[in-house]
LOVO-167970 format. One record per residue: residue number from 1; residue in three letters; chain; x, y, z of N, C-alpha, C in turn. Coordinates in nm, 3 decimals, always signed. Each point is the difference from the previous one (the first is absolute). Example, Ala and Ser with C-alpha at 12.3 -4.5 7.8 and 13.67 -1.06 7.14 Angstrom:
(1 'Ala' 'A' (+1.319 -0.569 +0.780) (-0.089 +0.119 +0.000) (+0.090 +0.120 +0.000))
(2 'Ser' 'A' (-0.035 +0.105 -0.072) (+0.082 +0.119 +0.006) (-0.077 +0.109 +0.073))
END
This chain:
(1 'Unk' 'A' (-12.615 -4.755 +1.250) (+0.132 -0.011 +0.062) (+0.110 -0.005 -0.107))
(2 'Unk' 'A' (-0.049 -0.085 -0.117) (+0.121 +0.020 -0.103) (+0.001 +0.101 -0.024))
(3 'Unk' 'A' (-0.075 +0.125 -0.060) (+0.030 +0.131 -0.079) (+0.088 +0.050 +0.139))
(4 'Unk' 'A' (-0.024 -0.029 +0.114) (+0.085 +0.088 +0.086) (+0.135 -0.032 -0.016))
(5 'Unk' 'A' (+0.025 -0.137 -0.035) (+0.154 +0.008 +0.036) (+0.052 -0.006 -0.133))
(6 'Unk' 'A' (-0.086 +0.039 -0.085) (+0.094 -0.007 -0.145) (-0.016 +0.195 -0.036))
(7 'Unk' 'A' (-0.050 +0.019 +0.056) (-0.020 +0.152 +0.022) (+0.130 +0.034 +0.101))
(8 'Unk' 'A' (-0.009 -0.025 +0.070) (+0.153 -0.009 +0.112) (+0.135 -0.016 -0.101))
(9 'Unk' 'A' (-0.027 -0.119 -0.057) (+0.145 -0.027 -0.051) (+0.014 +0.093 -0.124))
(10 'Unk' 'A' (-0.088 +0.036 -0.055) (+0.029 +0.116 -0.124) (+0.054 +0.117 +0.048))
(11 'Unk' 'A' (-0.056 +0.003 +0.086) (-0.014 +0.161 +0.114) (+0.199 +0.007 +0.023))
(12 'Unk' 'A' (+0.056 -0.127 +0.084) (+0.106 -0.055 +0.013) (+0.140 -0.005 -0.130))
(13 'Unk' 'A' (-0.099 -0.027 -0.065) (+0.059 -0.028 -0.161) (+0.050 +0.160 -0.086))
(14 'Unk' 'A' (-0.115 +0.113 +0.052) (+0.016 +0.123 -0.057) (+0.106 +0.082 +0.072))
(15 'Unk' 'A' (-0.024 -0.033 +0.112) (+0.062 +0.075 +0.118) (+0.136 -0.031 +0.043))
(16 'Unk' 'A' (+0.090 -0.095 -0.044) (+0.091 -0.122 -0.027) (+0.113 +0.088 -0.136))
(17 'Unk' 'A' (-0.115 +0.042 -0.087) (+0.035 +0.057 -0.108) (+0.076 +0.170 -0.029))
(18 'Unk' 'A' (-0.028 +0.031 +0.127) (-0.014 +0.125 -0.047) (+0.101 +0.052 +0.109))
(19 'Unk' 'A' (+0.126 -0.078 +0.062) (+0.101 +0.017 +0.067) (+0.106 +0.039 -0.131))
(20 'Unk' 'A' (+0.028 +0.168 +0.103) (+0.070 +0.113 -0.109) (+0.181 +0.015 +0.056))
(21 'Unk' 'A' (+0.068 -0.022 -0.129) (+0.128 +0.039 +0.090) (+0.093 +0.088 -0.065))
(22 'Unk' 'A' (-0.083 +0.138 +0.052) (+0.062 +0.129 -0.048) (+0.126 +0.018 +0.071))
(23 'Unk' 'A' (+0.106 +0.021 -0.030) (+0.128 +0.009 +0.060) (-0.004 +0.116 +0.075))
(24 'Unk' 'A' (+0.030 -0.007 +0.173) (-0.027 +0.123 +0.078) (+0.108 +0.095 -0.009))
(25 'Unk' 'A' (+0.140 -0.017 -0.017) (+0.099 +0.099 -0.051) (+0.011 +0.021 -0.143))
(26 'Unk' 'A' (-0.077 +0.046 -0.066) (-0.003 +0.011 -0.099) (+0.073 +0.159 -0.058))
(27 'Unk' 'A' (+0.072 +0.029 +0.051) (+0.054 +0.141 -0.099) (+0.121 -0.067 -0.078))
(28 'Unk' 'A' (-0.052 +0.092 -0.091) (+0.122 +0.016 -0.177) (+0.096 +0.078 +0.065))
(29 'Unk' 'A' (+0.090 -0.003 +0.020) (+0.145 +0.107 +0.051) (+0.111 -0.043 -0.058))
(30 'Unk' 'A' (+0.089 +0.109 -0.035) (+0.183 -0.034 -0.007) (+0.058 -0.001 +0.129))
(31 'Unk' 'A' (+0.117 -0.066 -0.017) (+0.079 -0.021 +0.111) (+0.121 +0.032 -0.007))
(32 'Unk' 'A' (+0.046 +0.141 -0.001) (+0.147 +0.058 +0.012) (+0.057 -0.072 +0.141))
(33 'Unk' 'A' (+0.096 -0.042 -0.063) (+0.127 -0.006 +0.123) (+0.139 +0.077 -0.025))
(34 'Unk' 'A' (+0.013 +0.075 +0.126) (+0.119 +0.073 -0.044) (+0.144 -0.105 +0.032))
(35 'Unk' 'A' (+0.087 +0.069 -0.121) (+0.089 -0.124 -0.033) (+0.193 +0.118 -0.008))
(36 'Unk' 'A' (+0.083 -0.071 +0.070) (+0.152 +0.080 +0.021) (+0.022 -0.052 -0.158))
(37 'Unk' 'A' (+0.133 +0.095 -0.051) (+0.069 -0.051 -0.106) (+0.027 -0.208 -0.037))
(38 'Unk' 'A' (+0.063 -0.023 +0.128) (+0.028 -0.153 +0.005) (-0.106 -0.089 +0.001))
(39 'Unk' 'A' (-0.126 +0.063 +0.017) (-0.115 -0.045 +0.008) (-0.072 -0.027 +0.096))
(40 'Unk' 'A' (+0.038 +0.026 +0.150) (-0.002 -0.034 +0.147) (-0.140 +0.072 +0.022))
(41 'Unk' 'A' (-0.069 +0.007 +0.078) (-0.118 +0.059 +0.033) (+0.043 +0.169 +0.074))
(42 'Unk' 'A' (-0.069 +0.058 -0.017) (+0.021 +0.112 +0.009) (-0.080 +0.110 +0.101))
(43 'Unk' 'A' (+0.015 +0.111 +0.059) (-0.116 +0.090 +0.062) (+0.036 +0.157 -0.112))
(44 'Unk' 'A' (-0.095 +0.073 +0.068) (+0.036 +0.118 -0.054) (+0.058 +0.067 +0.100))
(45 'Unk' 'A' (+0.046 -0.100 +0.096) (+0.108 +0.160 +0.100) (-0.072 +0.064 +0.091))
(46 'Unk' 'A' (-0.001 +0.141 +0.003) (-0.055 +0.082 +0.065) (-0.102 +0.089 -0.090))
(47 'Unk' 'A' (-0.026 -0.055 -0.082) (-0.104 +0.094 -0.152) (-0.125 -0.054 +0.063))
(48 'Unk' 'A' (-0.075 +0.084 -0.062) (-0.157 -0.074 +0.016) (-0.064 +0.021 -0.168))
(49 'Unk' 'A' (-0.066 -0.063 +0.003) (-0.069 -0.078 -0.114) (-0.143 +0.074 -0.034))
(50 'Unk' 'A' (-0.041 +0.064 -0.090) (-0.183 +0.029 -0.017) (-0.016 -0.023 -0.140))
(51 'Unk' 'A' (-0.094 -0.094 -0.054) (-0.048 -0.064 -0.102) (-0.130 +0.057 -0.077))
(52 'Unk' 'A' (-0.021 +0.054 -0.105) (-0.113 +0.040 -0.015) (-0.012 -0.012 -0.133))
(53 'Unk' 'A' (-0.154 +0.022 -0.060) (+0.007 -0.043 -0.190) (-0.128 +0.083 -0.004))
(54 'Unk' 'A' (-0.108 +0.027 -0.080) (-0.041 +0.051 -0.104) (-0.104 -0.086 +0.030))
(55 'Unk' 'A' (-0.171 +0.037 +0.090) (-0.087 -0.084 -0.016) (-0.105 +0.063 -0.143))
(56 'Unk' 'A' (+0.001 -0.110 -0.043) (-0.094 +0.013 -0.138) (-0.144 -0.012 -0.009))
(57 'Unk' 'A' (-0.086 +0.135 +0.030) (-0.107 -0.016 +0.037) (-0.037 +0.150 -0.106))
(58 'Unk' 'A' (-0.121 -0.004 -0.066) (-0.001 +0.124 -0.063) (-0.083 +0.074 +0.077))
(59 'Unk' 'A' (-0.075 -0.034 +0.120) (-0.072 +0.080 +0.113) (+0.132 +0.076 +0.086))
(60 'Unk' 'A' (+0.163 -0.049 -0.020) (+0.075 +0.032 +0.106) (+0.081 +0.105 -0.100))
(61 'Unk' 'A' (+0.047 -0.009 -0.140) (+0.035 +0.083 -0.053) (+0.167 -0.007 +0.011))
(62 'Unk' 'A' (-0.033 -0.174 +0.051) (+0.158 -0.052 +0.021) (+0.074 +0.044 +0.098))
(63 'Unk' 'A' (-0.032 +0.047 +0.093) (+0.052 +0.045 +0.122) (+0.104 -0.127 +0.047))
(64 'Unk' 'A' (+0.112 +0.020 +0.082) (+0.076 -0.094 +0.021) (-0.084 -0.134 +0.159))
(65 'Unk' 'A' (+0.062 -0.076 +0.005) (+0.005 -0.098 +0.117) (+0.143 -0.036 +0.101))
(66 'Unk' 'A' (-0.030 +0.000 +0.087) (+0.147 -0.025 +0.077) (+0.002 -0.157 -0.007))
(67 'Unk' 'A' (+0.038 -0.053 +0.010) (+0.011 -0.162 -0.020) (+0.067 -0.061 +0.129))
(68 'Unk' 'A' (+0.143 +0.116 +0.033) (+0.090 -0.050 +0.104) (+0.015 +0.159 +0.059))
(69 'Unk' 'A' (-0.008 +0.046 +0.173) (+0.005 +0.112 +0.013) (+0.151 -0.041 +0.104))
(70 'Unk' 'A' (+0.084 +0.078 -0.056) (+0.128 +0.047 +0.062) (+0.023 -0.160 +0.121))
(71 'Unk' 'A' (+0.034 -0.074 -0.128) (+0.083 -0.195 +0.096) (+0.140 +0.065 +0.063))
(72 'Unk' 'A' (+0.013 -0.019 +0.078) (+0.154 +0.024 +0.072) (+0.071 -0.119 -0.049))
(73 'Unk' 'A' (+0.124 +0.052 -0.050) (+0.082 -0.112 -0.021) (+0.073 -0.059 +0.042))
(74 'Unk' 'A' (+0.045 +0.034 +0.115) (+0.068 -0.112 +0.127) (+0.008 -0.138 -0.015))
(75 'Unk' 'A' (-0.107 -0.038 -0.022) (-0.064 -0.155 +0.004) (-0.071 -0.030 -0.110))
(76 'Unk' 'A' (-0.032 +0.060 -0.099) (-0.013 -0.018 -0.086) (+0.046 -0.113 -0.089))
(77 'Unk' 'A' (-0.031 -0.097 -0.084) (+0.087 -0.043 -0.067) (-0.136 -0.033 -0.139))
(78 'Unk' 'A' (-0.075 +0.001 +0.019) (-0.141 -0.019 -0.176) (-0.136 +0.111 +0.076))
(79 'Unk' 'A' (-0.061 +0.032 -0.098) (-0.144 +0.056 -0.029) (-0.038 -0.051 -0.097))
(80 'Unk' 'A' (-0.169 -0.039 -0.003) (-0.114 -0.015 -0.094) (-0.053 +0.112 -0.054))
(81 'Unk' 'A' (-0.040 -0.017 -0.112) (-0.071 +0.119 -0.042) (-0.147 -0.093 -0.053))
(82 'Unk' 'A' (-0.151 +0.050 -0.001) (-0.063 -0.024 -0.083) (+0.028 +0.014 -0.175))
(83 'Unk' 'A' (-0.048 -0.069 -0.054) (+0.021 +0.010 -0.165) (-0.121 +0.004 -0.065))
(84 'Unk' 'A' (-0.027 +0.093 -0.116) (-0.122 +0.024 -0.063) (-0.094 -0.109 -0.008))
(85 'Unk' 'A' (-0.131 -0.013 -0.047) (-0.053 -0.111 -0.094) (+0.042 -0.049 -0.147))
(86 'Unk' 'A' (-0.025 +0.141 -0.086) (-0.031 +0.004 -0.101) (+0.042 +0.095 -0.075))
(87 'Unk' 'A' (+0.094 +0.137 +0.027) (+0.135 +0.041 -0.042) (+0.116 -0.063 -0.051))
(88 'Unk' 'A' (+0.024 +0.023 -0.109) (+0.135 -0.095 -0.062) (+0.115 +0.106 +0.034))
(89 'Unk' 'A' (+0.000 +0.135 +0.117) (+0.123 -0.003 +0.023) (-0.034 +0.091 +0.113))
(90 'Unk' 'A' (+0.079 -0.012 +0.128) (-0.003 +0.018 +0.156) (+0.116 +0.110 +0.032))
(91 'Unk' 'A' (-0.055 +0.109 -0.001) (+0.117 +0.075 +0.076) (+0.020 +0.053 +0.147))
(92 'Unk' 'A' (+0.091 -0.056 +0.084) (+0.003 +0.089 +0.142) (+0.099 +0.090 -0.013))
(93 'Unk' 'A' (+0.006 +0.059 +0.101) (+0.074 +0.084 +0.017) (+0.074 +0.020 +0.170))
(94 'Unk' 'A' (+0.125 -0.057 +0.021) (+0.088 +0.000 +0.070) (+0.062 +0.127 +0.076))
(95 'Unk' 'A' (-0.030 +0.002 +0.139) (+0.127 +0.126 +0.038) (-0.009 -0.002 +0.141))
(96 'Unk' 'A' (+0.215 -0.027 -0.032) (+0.061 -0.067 +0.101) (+0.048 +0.161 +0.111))
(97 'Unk' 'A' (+0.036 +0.010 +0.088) (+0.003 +0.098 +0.094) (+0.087 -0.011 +0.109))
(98 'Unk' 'A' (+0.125 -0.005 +0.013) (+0.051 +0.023 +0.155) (-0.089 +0.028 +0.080))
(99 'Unk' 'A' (+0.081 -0.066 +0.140) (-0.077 +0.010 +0.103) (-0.015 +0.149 +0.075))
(100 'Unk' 'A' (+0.069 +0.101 -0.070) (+0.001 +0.173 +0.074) (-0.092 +0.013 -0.156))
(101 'Unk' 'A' (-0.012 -0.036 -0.112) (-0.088 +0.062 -0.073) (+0.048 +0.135 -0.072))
(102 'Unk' 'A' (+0.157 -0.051 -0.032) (+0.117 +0.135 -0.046) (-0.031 -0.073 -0.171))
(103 'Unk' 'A' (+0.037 -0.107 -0.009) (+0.016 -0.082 -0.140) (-0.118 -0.070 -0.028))
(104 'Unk' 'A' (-0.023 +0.032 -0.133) (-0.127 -0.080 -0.030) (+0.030 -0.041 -0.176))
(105 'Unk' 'A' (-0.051 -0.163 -0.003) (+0.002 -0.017 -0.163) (-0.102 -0.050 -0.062))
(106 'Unk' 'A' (-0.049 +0.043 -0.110) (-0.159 -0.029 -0.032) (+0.017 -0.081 -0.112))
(107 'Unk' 'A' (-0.041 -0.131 -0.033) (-0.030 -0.075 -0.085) (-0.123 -0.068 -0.064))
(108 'Unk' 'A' (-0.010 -0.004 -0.137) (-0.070 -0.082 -0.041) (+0.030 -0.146 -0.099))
(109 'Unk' 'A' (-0.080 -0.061 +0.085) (-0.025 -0.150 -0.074) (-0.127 -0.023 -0.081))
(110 'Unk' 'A' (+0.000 +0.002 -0.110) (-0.024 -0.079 -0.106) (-0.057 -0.163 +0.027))
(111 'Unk' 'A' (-0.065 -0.063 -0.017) (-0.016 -0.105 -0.031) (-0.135 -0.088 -0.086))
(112 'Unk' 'A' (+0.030 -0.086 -0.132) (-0.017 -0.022 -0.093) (-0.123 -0.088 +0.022))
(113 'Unk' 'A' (-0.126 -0.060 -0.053) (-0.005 -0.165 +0.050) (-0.122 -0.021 -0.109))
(114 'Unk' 'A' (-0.027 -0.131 +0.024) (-0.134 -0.023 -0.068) (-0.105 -0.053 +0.099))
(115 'Unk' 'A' (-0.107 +0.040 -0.025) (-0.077 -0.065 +0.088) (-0.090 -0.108 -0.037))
(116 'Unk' 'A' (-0.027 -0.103 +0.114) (-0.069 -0.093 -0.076) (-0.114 -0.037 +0.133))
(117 'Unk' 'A' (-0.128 -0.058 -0.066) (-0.110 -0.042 +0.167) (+0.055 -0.085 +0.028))
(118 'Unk' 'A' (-0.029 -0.011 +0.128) (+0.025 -0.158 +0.074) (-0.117 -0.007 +0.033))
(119 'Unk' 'A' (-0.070 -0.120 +0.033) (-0.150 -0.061 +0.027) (+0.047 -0.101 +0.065))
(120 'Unk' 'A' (-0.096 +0.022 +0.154) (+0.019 -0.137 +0.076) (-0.174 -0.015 +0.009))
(121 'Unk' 'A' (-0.118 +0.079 -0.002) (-0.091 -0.044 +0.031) (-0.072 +0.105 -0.010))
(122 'Unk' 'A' (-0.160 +0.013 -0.039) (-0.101 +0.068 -0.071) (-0.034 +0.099 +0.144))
(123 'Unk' 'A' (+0.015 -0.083 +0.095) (-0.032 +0.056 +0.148) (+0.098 +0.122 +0.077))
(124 'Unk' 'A' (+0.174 -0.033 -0.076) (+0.080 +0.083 +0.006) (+0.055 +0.128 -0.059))
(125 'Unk' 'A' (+0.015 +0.126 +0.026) (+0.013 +0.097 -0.073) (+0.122 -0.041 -0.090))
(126 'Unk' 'A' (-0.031 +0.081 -0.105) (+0.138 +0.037 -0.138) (+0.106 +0.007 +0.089))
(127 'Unk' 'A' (+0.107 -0.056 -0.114) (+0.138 +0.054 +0.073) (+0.065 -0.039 -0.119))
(128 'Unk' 'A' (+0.117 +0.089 -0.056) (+0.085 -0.017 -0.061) (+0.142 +0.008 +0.062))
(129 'Unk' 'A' (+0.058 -0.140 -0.072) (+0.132 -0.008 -0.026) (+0.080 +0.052 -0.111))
(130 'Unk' 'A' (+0.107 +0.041 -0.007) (+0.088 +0.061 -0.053) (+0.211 -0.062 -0.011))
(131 'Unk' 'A' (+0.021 +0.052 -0.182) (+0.097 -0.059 -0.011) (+0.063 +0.113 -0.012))
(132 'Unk' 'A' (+0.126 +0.006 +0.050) (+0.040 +0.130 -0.068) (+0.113 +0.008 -0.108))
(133 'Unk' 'A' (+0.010 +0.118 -0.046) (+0.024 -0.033 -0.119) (+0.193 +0.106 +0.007))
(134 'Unk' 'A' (-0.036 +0.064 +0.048) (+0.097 +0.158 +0.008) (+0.020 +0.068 +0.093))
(135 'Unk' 'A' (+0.112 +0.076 +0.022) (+0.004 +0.069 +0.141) (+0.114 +0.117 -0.055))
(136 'Unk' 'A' (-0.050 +0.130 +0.057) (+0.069 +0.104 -0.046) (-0.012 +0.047 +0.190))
(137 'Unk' 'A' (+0.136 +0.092 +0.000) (-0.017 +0.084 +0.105) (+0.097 +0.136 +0.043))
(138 'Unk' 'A' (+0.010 +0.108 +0.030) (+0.085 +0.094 +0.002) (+0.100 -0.047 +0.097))
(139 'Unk' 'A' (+0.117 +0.072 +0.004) (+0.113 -0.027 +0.096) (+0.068 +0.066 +0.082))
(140 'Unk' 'A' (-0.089 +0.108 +0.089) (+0.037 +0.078 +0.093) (+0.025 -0.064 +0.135))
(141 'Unk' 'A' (-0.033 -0.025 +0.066) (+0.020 -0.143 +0.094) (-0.001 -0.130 +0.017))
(142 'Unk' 'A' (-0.081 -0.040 -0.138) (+0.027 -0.140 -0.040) (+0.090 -0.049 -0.102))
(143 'Unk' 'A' (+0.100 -0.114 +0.032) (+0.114 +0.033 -0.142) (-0.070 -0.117 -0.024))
(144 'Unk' 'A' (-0.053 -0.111 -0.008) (-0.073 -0.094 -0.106) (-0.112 -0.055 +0.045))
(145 'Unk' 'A' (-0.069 -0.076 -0.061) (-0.106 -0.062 +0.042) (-0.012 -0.116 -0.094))
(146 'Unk' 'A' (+0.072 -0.111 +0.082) (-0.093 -0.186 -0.151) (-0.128 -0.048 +0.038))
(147 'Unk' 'A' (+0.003 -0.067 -0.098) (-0.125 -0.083 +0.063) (+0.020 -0.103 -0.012))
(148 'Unk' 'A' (-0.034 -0.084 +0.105) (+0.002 -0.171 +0.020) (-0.113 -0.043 +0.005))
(149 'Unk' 'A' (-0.129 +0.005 +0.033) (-0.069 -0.052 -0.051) (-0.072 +0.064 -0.092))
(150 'Unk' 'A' (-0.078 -0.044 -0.100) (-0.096 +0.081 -0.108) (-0.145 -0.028 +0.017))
(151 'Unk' 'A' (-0.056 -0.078 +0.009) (-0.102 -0.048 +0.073) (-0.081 +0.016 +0.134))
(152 'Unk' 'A' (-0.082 +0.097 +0.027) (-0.069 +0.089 +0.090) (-0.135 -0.089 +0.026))
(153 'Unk' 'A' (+0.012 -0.063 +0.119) (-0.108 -0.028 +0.007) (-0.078 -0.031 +0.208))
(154 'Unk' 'A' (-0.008 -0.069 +0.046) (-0.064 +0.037 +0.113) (+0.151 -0.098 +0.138))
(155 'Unk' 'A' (+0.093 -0.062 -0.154) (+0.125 -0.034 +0.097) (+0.068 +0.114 +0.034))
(156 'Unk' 'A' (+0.058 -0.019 +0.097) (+0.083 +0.096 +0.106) (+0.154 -0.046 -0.053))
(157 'Unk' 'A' (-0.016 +0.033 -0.120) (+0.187 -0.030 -0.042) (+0.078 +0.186 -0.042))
(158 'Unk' 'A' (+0.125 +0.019 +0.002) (+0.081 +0.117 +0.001) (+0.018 -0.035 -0.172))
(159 'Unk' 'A' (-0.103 +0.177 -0.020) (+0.011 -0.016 -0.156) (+0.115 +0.091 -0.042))
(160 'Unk' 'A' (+0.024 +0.100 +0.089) (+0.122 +0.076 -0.050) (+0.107 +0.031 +0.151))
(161 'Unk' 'A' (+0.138 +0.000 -0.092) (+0.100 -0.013 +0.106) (-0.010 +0.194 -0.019))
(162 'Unk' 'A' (+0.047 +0.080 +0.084) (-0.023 +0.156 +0.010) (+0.150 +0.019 +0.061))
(163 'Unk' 'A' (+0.098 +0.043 -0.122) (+0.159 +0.054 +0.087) (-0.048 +0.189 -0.002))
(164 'Unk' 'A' (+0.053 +0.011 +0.111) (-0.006 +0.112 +0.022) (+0.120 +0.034 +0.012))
(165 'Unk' 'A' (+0.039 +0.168 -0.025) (+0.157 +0.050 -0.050) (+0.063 +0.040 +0.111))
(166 'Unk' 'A' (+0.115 -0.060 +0.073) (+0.055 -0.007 +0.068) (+0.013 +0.140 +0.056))
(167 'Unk' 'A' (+0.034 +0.090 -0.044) (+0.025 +0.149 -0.048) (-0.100 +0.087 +0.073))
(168 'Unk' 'A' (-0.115 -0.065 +0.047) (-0.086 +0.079 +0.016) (-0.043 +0.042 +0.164))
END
Protein backbone atom coordinates (compact mmCIF):
# COMPACT_ATOMS: atom_id res chain seq x y z
CA UNK A 1 0.00 0.00 0.00
CA UNK A 2 2.89 2.37 0.66
CA UNK A 3 4.72 1.98 -2.82
CA UNK A 4 1.18 2.81 -4.11
CA UNK A 5 0.75 6.03 -2.72
CA UNK A 6 4.24 7.20 -2.93
CA UNK A 7 4.11 6.05 -6.53
CA UNK A 8 0.88 8.28 -6.81
CA UNK A 9 2.46 11.21 -5.31
CA UNK A 10 5.62 11.11 -7.64
CA UNK A 11 3.32 10.36 -10.50
CA UNK A 12 1.48 13.83 -9.05
CA UNK A 13 4.80 15.44 -8.42
CA UNK A 14 5.93 14.84 -12.30
CA UNK A 15 2.77 15.68 -13.73
CA UNK A 16 2.43 19.01 -11.49
CA UNK A 17 5.72 19.76 -13.28
CA UNK A 18 5.28 19.79 -16.57
CA UNK A 19 2.41 22.64 -16.78
CA UNK A 20 3.56 24.65 -20.08
CA UNK A 21 2.78 28.31 -20.68
CA UNK A 22 3.41 28.88 -24.25
CA UNK A 23 1.85 32.23 -25.02
CA UNK A 24 -1.27 31.53 -27.42
CA UNK A 25 -1.00 34.95 -29.41
CA UNK A 26 2.17 34.73 -30.06
CA UNK A 27 3.03 36.65 -33.45
CA UNK A 28 6.15 39.06 -33.89
CA UNK A 29 4.34 41.98 -35.98
CA UNK A 30 4.72 45.89 -36.56
CA UNK A 31 2.07 48.08 -35.93
CA UNK A 32 1.61 51.01 -38.46
CA UNK A 33 -0.88 53.51 -37.52
CA UNK A 34 -1.78 55.94 -39.98
CA UNK A 35 -1.16 59.40 -38.57
CA UNK A 36 -2.62 63.39 -40.17
CA UNK A 37 0.12 66.11 -40.16
CA UNK A 38 -1.18 67.37 -36.45
CA UNK A 39 -0.90 63.97 -35.49
CA UNK A 40 -4.73 62.98 -35.24
CA UNK A 41 -5.45 59.45 -36.41
CA UNK A 42 -5.97 59.07 -39.81
CA UNK A 43 -7.74 56.72 -42.84
CA UNK A 44 -6.60 56.43 -46.27
CA UNK A 45 -9.81 57.93 -47.76
CA UNK A 46 -11.06 56.22 -50.58
CA UNK A 47 -7.43 54.39 -51.60
CA UNK A 48 -7.04 50.88 -50.90
CA UNK A 49 -4.01 49.46 -49.49
CA UNK A 50 -1.96 45.97 -50.85
CA UNK A 51 1.14 45.02 -48.85
CA UNK A 52 3.57 42.65 -50.11
CA UNK A 53 7.59 41.73 -49.56
CA UNK A 54 9.96 39.21 -50.91
CA UNK A 55 9.47 35.56 -49.35
CA UNK A 56 12.97 34.17 -48.78
CA UNK A 57 12.98 30.69 -49.62
CA UNK A 58 15.67 29.33 -52.13
CA UNK A 59 13.03 26.48 -53.24
CA UNK A 60 10.76 29.79 -54.15
CA UNK A 61 13.46 31.76 -55.97
CA UNK A 62 12.08 34.65 -53.88
CA UNK A 63 8.89 34.97 -55.39
CA UNK A 64 6.85 37.73 -53.64
CA UNK A 65 3.99 37.31 -50.64
CA UNK A 66 0.93 39.47 -50.29
CA UNK A 67 0.87 40.25 -46.61
CA UNK A 68 -2.23 42.76 -46.95
CA UNK A 69 -4.55 42.26 -50.19
CA UNK A 70 -6.19 45.60 -51.32
CA UNK A 71 -7.46 47.12 -47.17
CA UNK A 72 -10.03 49.74 -48.14
CA UNK A 73 -9.37 52.79 -46.53
CA UNK A 74 -12.52 54.24 -45.38
CA UNK A 75 -12.07 52.91 -41.95
CA UNK A 76 -8.97 52.25 -41.91
CA UNK A 77 -6.86 53.81 -39.39
CA UNK A 78 -3.40 50.87 -38.54
CA UNK A 79 -2.25 47.47 -40.26
CA UNK A 80 0.13 44.70 -38.93
CA UNK A 81 2.54 43.29 -40.90
CA UNK A 82 4.45 40.00 -39.92
CA UNK A 83 8.31 40.69 -39.37
CA UNK A 84 11.20 38.35 -40.31
CA UNK A 85 13.03 36.02 -37.75
CA UNK A 86 16.38 36.36 -38.60
CA UNK A 87 16.94 38.99 -41.49
CA UNK A 88 18.63 42.16 -40.28
CA UNK A 89 16.62 44.06 -42.87
CA UNK A 90 12.68 43.75 -43.98
CA UNK A 91 11.45 45.13 -47.07
CA UNK A 92 7.62 45.58 -48.12
CA UNK A 93 6.38 47.02 -50.60
CA UNK A 94 3.33 49.43 -50.51
CA UNK A 95 0.68 50.41 -53.24
CA UNK A 96 -1.86 52.76 -52.53
CA UNK A 97 -4.78 52.96 -55.36
CA UNK A 98 -7.94 55.08 -55.70
CA UNK A 99 -11.00 53.73 -55.45
CA UNK A 100 -11.70 53.86 -59.72
CA UNK A 101 -8.01 52.51 -59.87
CA UNK A 102 -6.97 55.78 -62.25
CA UNK A 103 -3.95 56.70 -59.57
CA UNK A 104 -1.68 54.45 -58.14
CA UNK A 105 1.64 54.97 -55.83
CA UNK A 106 4.14 52.28 -55.19
CA UNK A 107 6.38 52.32 -52.23
CA UNK A 108 9.03 50.82 -50.47
CA UNK A 109 9.88 50.47 -46.83
CA UNK A 110 13.02 49.54 -45.65
CA UNK A 111 13.31 48.43 -42.25
CA UNK A 112 16.51 47.88 -40.12
CA UNK A 113 16.60 45.55 -36.82
CA UNK A 114 18.50 43.14 -34.83
CA UNK A 115 17.34 40.08 -33.89
CA UNK A 116 17.52 38.44 -30.72
CA UNK A 117 15.73 34.69 -29.17
CA UNK A 118 13.27 34.98 -26.73
CA UNK A 119 12.83 31.64 -24.64
CA UNK A 120 9.88 31.01 -22.55
CA UNK A 121 10.14 27.15 -22.48
CA UNK A 122 11.94 23.95 -24.06
CA UNK A 123 8.23 22.76 -24.85
CA UNK A 124 7.66 26.10 -26.82
CA UNK A 125 8.71 26.86 -30.36
CA UNK A 126 11.65 29.61 -31.20
CA UNK A 127 10.62 32.98 -31.51
CA UNK A 128 12.52 35.97 -31.97
CA UNK A 129 12.28 39.40 -30.80
CA UNK A 130 13.58 42.29 -32.48
CA UNK A 131 15.03 45.90 -31.98
CA UNK A 132 15.05 48.04 -34.62
CA UNK A 133 17.54 49.88 -35.57
CA UNK A 134 16.64 52.05 -39.05
CA UNK A 135 13.98 52.83 -41.34
CA UNK A 136 14.33 53.97 -44.92
CA UNK A 137 11.34 54.40 -47.31
CA UNK A 138 10.42 55.93 -50.84
CA UNK A 139 7.94 58.86 -51.11
CA UNK A 140 5.42 58.42 -53.71
CA UNK A 141 2.39 58.20 -51.48
CA UNK A 142 3.95 58.13 -48.31
CA UNK A 143 5.49 61.56 -47.17
CA UNK A 144 7.05 60.07 -43.78
CA UNK A 145 7.18 57.34 -41.66
CA UNK A 146 8.68 57.55 -37.47
CA UNK A 147 8.98 55.22 -35.31
CA UNK A 148 7.74 55.16 -31.77
CA UNK A 149 8.33 52.17 -30.65
CA UNK A 150 11.74 50.18 -31.39
CA UNK A 151 11.19 47.13 -29.67
CA UNK A 152 9.17 44.31 -31.58
CA UNK A 153 7.97 41.90 -29.67
CA UNK A 154 4.57 39.86 -29.03
CA UNK A 155 3.10 43.49 -27.38
CA UNK A 156 0.50 45.03 -29.51
CA UNK A 157 2.07 48.62 -29.25
CA UNK A 158 2.13 51.26 -32.66
CA UNK A 159 5.73 51.02 -33.76
CA UNK A 160 5.44 53.41 -36.61
CA UNK A 161 3.26 56.52 -37.08
CA UNK A 162 2.67 56.25 -41.40
CA UNK A 163 1.80 60.14 -42.86
CA UNK A 164 0.63 59.70 -46.01
CA UNK A 165 0.84 62.75 -48.73
CA UNK A 166 -2.03 64.65 -48.69
CA UNK A 167 -1.65 65.16 -52.52
CA UNK A 168 -2.46 61.91 -53.35
Amino acid sequence: MRKIVVAIFLLAAVVSCVSIDCPVQNKVETLYALKTPTGTTDTMGVDTLTVWTHRINYTDNKRDSILINRLCGTKATSFSIPISHTLSEDSIFTLLKTEDGIDEWLDTICIYKEDYPHFESVDCHATYFHQITELKTTHHGIDSITIQNREVSYDKVEHFFLYLKADR
